[in-house]
Every structure is written in structure tokens, then in C-alpha cells.
Backbone bond lengths (Angstrom), bond angles and torsions (degrees), N, CA, C in turn:
res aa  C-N    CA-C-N  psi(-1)  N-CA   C-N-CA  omega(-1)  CA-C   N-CA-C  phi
1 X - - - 1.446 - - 1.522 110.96 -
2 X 1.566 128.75 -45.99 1.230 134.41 177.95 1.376 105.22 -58.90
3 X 1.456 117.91 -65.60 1.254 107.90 171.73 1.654 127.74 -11.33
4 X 1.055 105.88 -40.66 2.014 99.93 -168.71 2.120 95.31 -68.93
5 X 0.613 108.71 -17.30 1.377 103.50 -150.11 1.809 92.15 -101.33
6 X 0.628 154.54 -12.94 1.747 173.47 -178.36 1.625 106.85 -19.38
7 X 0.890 135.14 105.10 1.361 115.64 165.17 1.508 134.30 -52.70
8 X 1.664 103.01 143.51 1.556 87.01 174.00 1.348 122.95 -86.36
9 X 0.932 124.65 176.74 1.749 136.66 -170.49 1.604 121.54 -132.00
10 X 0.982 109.82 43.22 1.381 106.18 176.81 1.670 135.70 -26.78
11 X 1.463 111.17 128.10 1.722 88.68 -173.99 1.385 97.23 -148.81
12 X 1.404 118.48 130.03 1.229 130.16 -154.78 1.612 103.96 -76.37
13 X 1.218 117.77 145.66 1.090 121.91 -152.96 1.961 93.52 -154.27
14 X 1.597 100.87 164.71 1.955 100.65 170.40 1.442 91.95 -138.61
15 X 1.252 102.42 142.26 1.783 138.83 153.29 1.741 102.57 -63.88
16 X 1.393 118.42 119.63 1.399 108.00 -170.94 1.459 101.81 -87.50
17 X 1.584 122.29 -44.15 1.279 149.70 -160.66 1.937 103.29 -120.42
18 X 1.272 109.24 118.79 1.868 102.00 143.34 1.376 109.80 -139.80
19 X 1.588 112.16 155.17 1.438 98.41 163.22 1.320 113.80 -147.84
20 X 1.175 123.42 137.36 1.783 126.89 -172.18 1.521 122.58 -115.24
21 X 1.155 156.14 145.02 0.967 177.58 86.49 1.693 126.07 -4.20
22 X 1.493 112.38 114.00 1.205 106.76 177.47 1.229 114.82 -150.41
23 X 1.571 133.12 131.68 1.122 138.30 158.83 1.590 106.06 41.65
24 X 1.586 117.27 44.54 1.691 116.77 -165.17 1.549 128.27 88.73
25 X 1.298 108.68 -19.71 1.667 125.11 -178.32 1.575 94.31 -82.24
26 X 1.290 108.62 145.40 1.442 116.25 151.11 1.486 108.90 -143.11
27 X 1.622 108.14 132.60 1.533 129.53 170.82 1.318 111.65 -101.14
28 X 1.490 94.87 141.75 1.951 102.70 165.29 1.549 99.90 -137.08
29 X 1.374 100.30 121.72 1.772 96.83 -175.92 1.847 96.90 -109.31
30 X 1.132 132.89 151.17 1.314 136.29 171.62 1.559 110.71 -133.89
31 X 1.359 104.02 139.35 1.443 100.29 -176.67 1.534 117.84 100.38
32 X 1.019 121.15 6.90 1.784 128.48 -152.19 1.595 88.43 -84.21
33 X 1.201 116.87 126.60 1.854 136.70 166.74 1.373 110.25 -82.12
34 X 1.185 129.24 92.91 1.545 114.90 155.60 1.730 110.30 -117.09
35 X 1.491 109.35 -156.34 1.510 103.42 166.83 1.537 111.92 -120.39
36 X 1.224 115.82 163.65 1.214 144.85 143.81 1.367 132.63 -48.41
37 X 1.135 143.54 136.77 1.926 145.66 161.67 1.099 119.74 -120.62
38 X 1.437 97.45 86.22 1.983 125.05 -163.06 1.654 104.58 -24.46
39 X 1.673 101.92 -34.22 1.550 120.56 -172.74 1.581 104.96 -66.35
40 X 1.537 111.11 -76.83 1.330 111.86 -130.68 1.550 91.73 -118.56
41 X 1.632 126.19 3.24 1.453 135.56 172.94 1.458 101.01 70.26
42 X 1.063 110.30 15.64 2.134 99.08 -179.86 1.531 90.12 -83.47
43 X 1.211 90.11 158.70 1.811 124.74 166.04 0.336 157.98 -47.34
44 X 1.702 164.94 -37.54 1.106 147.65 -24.65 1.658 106.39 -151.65
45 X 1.617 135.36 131.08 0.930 122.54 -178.95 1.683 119.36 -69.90
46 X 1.488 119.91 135.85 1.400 123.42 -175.63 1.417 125.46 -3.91
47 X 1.623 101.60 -60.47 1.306 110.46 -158.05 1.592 88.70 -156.36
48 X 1.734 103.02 149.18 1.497 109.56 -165.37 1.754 112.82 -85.38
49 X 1.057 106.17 16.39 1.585 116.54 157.49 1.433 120.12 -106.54
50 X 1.005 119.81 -20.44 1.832 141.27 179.26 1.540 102.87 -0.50
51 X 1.738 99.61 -81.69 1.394 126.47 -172.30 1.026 132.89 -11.96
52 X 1.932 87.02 -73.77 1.656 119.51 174.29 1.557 116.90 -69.16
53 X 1.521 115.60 -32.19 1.272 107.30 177.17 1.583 111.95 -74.40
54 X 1.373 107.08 -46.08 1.373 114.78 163.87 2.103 124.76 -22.33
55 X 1.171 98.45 -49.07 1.431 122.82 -154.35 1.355 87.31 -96.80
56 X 1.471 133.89 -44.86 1.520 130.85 -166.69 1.746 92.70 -85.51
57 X 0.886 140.83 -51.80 1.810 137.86 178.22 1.501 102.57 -53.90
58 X 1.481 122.05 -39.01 1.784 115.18 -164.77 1.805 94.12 -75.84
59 X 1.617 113.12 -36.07 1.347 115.00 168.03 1.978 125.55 -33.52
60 X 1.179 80.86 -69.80 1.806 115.62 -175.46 1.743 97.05 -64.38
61 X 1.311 127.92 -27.43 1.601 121.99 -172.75 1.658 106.53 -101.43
62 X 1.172 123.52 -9.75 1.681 142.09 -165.06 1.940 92.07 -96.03
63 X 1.288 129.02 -48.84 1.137 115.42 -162.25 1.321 108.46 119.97
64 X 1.534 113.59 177.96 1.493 121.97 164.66 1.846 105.77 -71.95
65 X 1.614 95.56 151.81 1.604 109.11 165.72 1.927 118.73 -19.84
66 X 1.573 102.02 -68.17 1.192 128.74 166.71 1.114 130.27 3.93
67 X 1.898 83.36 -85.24 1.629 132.42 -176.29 1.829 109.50 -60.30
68 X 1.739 94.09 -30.22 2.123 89.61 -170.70 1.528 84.11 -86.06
69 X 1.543 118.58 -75.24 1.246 134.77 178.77 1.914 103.76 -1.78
70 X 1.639 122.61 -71.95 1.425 134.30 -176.98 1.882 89.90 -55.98
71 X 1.301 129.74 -71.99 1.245 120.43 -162.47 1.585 108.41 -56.13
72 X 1.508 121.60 -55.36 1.476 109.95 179.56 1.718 117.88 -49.56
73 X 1.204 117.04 -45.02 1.177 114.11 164.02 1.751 132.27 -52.96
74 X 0.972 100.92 -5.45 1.699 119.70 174.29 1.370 117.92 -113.30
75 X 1.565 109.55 6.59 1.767 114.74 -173.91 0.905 134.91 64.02
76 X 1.722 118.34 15.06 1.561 135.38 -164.66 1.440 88.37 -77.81
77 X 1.582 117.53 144.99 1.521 88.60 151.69 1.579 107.59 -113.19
78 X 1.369 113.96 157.87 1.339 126.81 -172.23 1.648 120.51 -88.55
79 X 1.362 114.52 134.15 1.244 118.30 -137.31 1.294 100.73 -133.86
80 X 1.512 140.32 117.12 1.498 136.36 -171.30 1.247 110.32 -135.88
81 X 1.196 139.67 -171.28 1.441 171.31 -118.55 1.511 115.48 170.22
82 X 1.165 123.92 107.31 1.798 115.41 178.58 1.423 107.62 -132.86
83 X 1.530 116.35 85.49 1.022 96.30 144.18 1.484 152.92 -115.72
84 X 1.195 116.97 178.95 1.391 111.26 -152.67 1.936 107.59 -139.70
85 X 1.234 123.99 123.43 1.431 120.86 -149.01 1.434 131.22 6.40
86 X 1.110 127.44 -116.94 1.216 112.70 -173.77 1.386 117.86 -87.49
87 X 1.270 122.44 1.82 1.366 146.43 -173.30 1.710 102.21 -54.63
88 X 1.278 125.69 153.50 1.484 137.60 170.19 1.563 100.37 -53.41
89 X 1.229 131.66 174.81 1.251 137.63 -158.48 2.029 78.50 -107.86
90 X 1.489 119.55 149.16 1.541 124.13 -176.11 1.854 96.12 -131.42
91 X 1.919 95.13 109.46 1.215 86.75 178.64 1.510 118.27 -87.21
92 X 1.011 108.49 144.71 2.079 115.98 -171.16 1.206 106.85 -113.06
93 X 1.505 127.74 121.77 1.715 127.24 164.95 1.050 119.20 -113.46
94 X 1.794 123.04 129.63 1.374 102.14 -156.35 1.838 90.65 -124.82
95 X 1.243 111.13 143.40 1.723 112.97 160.90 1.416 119.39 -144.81
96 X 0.992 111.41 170.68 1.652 125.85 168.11 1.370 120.42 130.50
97 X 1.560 117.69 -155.22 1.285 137.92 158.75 1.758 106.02 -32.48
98 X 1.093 99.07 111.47 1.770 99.44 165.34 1.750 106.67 -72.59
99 X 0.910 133.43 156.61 1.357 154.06 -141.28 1.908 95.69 -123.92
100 X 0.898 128.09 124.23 1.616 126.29 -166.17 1.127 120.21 -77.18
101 X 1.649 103.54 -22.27 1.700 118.64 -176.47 1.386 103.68 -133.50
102 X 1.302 94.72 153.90 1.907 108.88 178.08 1.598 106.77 -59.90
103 X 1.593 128.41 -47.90 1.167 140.19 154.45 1.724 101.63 -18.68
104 X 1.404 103.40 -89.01 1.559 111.85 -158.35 1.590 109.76 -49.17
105 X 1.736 100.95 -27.91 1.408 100.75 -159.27 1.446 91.87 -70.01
106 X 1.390 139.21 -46.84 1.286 153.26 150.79 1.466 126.58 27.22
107 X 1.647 95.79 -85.71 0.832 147.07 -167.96 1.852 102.92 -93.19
108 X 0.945 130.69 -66.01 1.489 134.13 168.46 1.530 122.74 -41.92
109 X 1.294 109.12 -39.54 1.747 133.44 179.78 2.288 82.88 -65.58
110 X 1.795 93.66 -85.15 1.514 91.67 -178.12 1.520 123.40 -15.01
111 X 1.466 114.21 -61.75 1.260 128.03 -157.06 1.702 106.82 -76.01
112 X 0.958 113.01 -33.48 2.128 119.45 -179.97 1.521 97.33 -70.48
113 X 1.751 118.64 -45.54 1.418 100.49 163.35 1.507 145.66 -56.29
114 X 1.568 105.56 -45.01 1.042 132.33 170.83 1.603 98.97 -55.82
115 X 1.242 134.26 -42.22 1.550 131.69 178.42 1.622 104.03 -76.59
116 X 1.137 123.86 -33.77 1.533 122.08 160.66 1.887 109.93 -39.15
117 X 1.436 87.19 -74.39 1.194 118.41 -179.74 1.552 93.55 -16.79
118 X 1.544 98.99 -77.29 1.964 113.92 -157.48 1.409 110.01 -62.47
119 X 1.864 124.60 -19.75 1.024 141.46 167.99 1.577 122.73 -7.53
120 X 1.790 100.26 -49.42 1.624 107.49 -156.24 1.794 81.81 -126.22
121 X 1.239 121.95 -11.33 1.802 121.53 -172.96 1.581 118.15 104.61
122 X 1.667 90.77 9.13 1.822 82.97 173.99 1.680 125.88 -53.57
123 X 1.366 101.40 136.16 1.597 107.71 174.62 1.090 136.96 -125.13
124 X 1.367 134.49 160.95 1.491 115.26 178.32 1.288 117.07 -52.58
């Protein structure tokens, strides 16, 4: 009966490899910090801002729209550094289909991570 009620235990743990897919984009992030649930093995990202900070730093380290847009279109693939507080530095590689609008690119970049992200079951 006690059993149901158990606390969880979180224990910080790293993603060595992810990689996501989007609308032509493909991500590979290495190094990604989240936690562990000693219990039930779910996921959970570090800290409940993670995501967004995550996604707004890979923004700010990629360049202007422009700048990815001209390189994806040339087959470069794009190559960053993210880090994020005290966390290990999370390397991100980005390629594919350039995105036609600053909008899509936006939003398309977000979403291949976020499919990284869901890759292994990370969650908020």
C-alpha cells in the first residue's frame, strides 16, 4: 500500500547523443543534462525553464536568419556551443533545407530540437 506513494529521486544524469528531424532540418545535440527518476527511469529536463533557454542561446550562437539560411543553402552544416548555467557546455549541429522565411526558420529550428528533445522521452 505505501509503496504507491514513494517519492521521487531525481538524479542528474547526460544524454550523450540526440537527433531530431524537422520539416528538412536535422539536429544532433551531444552532451544534453537532464535528470533521471531512480523509480520509474523518466526524464526530465534539468530545470523547468531548460527548453526555452536552451532554444533562445542555440538562436543567439547560430547567427542572423540570413547568415544560417546562405550557409544551409551551401550544405555547410552549422555547428554551435550552448551553454547554459552551470550545466556542461551542449554541442548542437545543425543542417538541411534552409527554411524560406525568418518565421519558418523560427519555428522549424525550435521544432527538430524539440523532436531531438522527445527522441529518448525528455520532459518537462
Amino acid at each position: 500500500m505505501f509503496g504507491l506513494f514513494k517519492t521521487r529521486k531525481w538524479q542528474p544524469t547526460t544524454l550523450e547523443t540526440l537527433r531530431g528531424n524537422f520539416q528538412g532540418l536535422s539536429v544532433s545535440l551531444s552532451n544534453v543534462p537532464c535528470r533521471i527518476d531512480d523509480i520509474s527511469g523518466v526524464l526530465s529536463y534539468p530545470y523547468p525553464d531548460f527548453r526555452a533557454e536552451f532554444i533562445g542561446e542555440f538562436h543567439r550562437q547560430i547567427g542572423a536568419f540570413e547568415q544560417v539560411q546562405e550557409q544551409l543553402a551551401s550544405h555547410t552544416t552549422i555547428m554551435a556551443i550552448v551553454s547554459l548555467r552551470d550545466y556542461k557546455p551542449i554541442s548542437v549541429e545543425l543542417c538541411g533545407t534552409p527554411p524560406k522565411s525568418r518565421q519558418q526558420y523560427d519555428s522549424d529550428v525550435a521544432d527538430a530540437i524539440l523532436a531531438a528533445f522527445n527522441e529518448k522521452g525528455l520532459k518537462p
